[in-house]
C-alpha positions as CSV (number, residue, x, y, z in Angstrom):
1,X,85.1,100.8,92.4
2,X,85.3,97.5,90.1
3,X,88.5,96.7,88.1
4,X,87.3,97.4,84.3
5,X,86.9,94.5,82.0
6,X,86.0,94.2,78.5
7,X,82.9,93.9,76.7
8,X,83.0,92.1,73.0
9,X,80.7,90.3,71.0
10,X,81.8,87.1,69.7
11,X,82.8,85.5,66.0
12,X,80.2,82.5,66.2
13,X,77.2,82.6,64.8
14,X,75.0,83.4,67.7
15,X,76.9,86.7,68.1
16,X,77.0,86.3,71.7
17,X,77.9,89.4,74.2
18,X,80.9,88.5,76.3
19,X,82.7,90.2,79.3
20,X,86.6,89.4,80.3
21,X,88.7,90.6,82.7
22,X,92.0,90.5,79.7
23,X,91.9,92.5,77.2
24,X,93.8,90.5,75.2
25,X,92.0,88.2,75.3
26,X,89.2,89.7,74.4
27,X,90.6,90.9,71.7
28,X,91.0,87.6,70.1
29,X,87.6,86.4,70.5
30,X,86.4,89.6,69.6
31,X,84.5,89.9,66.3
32,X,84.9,93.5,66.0
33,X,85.3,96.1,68.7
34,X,86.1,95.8,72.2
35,X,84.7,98.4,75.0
36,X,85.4,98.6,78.5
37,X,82.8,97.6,81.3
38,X,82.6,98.1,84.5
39,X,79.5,95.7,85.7
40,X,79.4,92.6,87.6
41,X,80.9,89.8,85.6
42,X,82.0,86.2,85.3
43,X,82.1,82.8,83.4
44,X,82.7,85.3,80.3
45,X,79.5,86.7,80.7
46,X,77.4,89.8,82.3
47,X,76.2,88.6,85.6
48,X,72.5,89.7,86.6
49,X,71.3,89.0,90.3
50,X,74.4,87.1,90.6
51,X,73.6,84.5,87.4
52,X,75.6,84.8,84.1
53,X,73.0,86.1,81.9
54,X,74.0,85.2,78.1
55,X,72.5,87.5,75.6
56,X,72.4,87.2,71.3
57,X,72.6,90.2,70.1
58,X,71.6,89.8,66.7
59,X,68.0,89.3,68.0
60,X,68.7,90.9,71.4
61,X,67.2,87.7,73.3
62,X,68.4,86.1,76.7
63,X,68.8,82.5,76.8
64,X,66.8,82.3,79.3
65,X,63.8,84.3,78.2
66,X,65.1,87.5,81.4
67,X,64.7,90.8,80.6
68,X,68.2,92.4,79.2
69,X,68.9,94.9,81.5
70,X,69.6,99.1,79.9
71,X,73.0,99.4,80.3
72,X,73.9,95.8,79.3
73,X,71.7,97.2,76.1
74,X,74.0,99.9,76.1
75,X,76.9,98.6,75.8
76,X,75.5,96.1,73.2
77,X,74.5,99.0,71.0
78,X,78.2,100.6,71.4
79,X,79.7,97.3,69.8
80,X,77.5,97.4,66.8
């Protein structure tokens, strides 16, 4: 089983979702809550068929136009 890290969503603007193995870390960059996560991660982001995928989740788009996958959603939705 995976080492948890921990999900946030960030203070810019974009209100981008983030994924860090520190807590503290995540913490700080945090804009409200933190929640642990247990998917494939890196760069700071979900990864999704090995790619970070980097998702704003004020209008729940991908930058690169890829579908956001459910539990990704999930956890999204448990931040808000």
């Amino acid at each position: 089983m995976s080492q948890p890290a921990y999900a946030y969503i960030d203070r810019s603007v974009l209100h981008v979702f983030h994924v860090l193995a520190d807590y503290e870390a995540a913490c700080l960059h945090a804009r409200g809550r933190v929640v642990e996560y247990r998917g494939a991660h890196e760069y700071g982001y979900p990864l999704l068929d090995g790619e970070p995928l980097i998702v704003y989740t004020e209008t729940m788009k991908e930058k690169n136009k890829r579908s956001i996958p459910s539990y990704i959603c999930a956890a999204i939705d448990a931040l808000k």
